[in-house]
C-alpha positions in Angstrom: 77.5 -67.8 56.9 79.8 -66.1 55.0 78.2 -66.1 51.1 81.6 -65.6 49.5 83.1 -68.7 48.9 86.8 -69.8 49.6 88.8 -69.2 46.6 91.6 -71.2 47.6 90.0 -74.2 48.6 88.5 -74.2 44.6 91.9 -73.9 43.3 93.4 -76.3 46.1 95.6 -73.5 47.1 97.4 -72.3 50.2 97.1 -69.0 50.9 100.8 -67.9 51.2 100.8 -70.0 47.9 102.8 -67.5 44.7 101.3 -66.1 41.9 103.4 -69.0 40.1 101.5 -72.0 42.0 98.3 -70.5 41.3 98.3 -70.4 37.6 100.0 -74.2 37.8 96.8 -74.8 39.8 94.3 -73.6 38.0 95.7 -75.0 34.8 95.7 -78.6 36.1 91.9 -78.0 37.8 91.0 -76.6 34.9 92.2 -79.5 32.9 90.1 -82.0 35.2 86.9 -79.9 35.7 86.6 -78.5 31.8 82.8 -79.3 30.5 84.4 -81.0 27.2 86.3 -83.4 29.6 83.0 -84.1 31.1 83.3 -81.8 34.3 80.5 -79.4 35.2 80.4 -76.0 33.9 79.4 -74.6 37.2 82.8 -75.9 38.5 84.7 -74.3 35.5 82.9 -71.0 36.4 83.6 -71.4 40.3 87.3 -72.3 39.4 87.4 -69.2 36.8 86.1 -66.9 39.4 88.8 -68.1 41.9 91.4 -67.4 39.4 90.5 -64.2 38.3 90.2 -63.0 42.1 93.9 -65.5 43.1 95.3 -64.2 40.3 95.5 -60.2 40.6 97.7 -58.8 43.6 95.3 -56.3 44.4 92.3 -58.0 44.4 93.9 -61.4 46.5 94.7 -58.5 49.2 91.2 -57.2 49.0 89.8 -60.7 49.0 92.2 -62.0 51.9 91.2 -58.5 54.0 87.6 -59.9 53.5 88.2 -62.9 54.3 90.0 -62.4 57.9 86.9 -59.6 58.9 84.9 -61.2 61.8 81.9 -62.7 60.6 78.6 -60.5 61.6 76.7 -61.1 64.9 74.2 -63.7 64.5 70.5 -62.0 65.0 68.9 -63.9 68.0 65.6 -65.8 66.6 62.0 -64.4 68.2 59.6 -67.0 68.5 56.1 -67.2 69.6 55.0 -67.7 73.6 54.5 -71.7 74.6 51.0 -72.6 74.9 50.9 -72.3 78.7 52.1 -68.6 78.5 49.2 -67.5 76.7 47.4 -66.9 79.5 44.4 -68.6 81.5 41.6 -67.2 79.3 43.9 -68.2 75.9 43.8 -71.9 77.5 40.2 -72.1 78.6 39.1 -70.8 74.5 40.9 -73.6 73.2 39.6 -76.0 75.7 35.9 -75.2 74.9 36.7 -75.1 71.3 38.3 -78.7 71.5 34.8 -79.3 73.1 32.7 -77.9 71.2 34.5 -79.3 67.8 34.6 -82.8 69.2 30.9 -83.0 70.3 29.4 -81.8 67.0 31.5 -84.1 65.2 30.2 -86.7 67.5 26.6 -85.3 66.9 27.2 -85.3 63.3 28.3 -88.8 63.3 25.7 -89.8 65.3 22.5 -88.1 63.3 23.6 -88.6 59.7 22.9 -92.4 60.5 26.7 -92.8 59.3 28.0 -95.6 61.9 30.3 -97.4 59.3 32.4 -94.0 60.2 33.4 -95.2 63.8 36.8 -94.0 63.8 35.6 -90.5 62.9 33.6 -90.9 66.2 37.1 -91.8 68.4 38.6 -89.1 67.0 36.0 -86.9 68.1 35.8 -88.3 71.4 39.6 -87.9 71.7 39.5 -84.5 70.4 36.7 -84.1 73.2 38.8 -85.6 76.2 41.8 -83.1 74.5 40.0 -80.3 75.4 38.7 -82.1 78.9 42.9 -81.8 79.9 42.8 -78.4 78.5 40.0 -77.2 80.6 42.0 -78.9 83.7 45.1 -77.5 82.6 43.5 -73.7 82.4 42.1 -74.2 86.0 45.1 -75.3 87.5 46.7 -72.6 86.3 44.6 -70.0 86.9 44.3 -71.5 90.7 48.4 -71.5 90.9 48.4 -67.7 89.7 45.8 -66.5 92.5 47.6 -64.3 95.5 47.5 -66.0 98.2 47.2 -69.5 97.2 43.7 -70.9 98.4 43.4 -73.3 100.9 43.8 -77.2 100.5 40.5 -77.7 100.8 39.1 -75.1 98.3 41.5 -77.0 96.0 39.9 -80.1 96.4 36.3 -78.9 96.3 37.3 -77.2 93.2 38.1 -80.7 91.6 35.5 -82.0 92.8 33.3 -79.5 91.2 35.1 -79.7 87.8 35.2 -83.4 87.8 31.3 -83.4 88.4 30.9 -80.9 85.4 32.9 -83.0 83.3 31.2 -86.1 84.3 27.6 -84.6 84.0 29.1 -83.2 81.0 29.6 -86.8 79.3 26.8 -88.3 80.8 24.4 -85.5 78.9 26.4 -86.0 75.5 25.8 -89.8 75.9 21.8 -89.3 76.8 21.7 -87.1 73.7 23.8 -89.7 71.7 21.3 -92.9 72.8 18.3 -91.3 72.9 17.6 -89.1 69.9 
């Protein structure tokens, strides 16, 4: 964006307008946009600057050599890799921290005696099963990057496997939950 503004569109110019049709211009706009007419005084001091650059031969032909220079080449915008691009080891850390934030905020939900605080407890348990899809999403990844791709059957077993972790996972957190 170009941070000089259009000095003909201020003074409501065209730009093969004359010398002449300028100052006629700027008197009428200045007329309507004068602060003791009730008009703004940063539009007086746009509309004086417009006419002090309009006004002068040599420094319209500078202006209007500015004004026809290509803009500059916009700077391309760098942003940081999506989540699945950080790598297998990036996705399994946050998985085990979702985890490990969700079960002690279950735990200290649960040992604090503080059950009026429910919803604290389904957000932890959601925060928990967050990190559950994490841990999933991590494996499946890491199994598509492996060279050659294993076997159907090594990719059920390992779901089977996981699934059991997860599910003896749970069934531990509960036992802890109900019996302490």
């Amino acid at each position: 964006m170009n941070s000089t503004p259009d000095y003909y569109a201020v003074l409501g110019a065209e730009e093969h307008s004359s010398a002449r049709e300028i100052e006629r211009l700027y008197k009428r706009q200045a007329h309507k946009r004068h602060p003791d007419r009730g008009g703004a005084e940063e539009d007086m001091k746009a509309l004086n600057e417009a006419y002090h650059v309009l006004r002068n031969a040599d420094r319209r032909r500078a202006y209007d050599a500015q004004r026809k220079q290509p803009a500059p080449a916009v700077r391309q915008t760098v942003a940081a890799p999506a989540a699945r691009e950080v790598g297998s080891f990036g996705q399994a850390l946050s998985a085990l921290l979702c985890i490990a934030l969700g079960s002690l905020l279950l735990l200290l939900v649960r040992f604090n005696g503080l059950w009026f605080l429910w919803p604290m407890s389904v957000l932890a348990g959601g925060v928990v099963l967050f990190g559950v899809m994490m841990a999933h999403a991590a494996m499946t990844s890491t199994r598509e990057a492996w060279r050659p791709a294993p076997a159907k059957s090594l990719r059920v077993l390992q779901e089977l496997v996981f699934w059991v972790i997860v599910a003896g996972g749970g069934f531990a957190l509960y036992l802890i939950l109900t019996t302490i």
